[in-house]
C-alpha positions, 0 to 999 in steps of 0.5 A, spaced: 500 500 500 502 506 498 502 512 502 503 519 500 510 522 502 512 529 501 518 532 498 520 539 498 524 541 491 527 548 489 524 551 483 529 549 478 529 542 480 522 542 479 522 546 473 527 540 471 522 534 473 517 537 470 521 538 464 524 531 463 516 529 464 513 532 458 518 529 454 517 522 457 509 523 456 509 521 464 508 524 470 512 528 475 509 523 481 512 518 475 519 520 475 519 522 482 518 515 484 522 512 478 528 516 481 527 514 487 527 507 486 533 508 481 537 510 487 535 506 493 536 500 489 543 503 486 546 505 494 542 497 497 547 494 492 553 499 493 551 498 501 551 490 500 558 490 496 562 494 502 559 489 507 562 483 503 568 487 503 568 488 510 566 482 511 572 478 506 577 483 511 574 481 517 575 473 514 583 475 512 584 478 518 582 473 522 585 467 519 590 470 514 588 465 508 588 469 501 590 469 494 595 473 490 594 477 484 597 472 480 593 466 483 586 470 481 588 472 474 591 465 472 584 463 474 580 468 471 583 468 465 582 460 465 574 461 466 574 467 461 578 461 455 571 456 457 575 452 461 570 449 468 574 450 473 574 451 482 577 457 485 584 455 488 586 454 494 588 459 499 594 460 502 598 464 508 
């Protein structure tokens, strides 16, 4: 269910979403909401990736498994020529 939520915008900015409405036969309501989507699922990803980040450094700092540049690019490259191959190892 949706409820109504207000939202306060300078002129230009207004003007400018009204503009971009005409132009895309929608709704200033419509792009507002698109907008907002948009943005909230964009920073719940960048959220997600740095909580993985932060959770991959709390992992090596506690166990100091890891592996280096070229074990990952040799992988990656193996993956990228079709070959079905397992992550390698980790190592101290």
């Amino acid at each position: 269910m949706a409820t109504p939520t207000s939202i306060k915008l300078d002129d230009e900015l207004k003007g400018r979403v009204q503009q971009l409405a005409k132009a895309r036969r929608r709704t200033t309501h419509w792009i507002m909401r698109e907008a907002i989507a948009e943005y909230v699922a964009r920073e719940e990803k960048r959220e997600s990736f740095k909580q993985d980040a932060l959770r991959a450094w709390e992992e090596y700092q506690r166990t100091g498994l890891h592996l280096t540049q070229e074990d990952a690019d040799a992988w990656l490259a193996r993956l990228e020529a079709g070959e079905d191959v397992e992550i390698p190892a980790c190592h101290k």
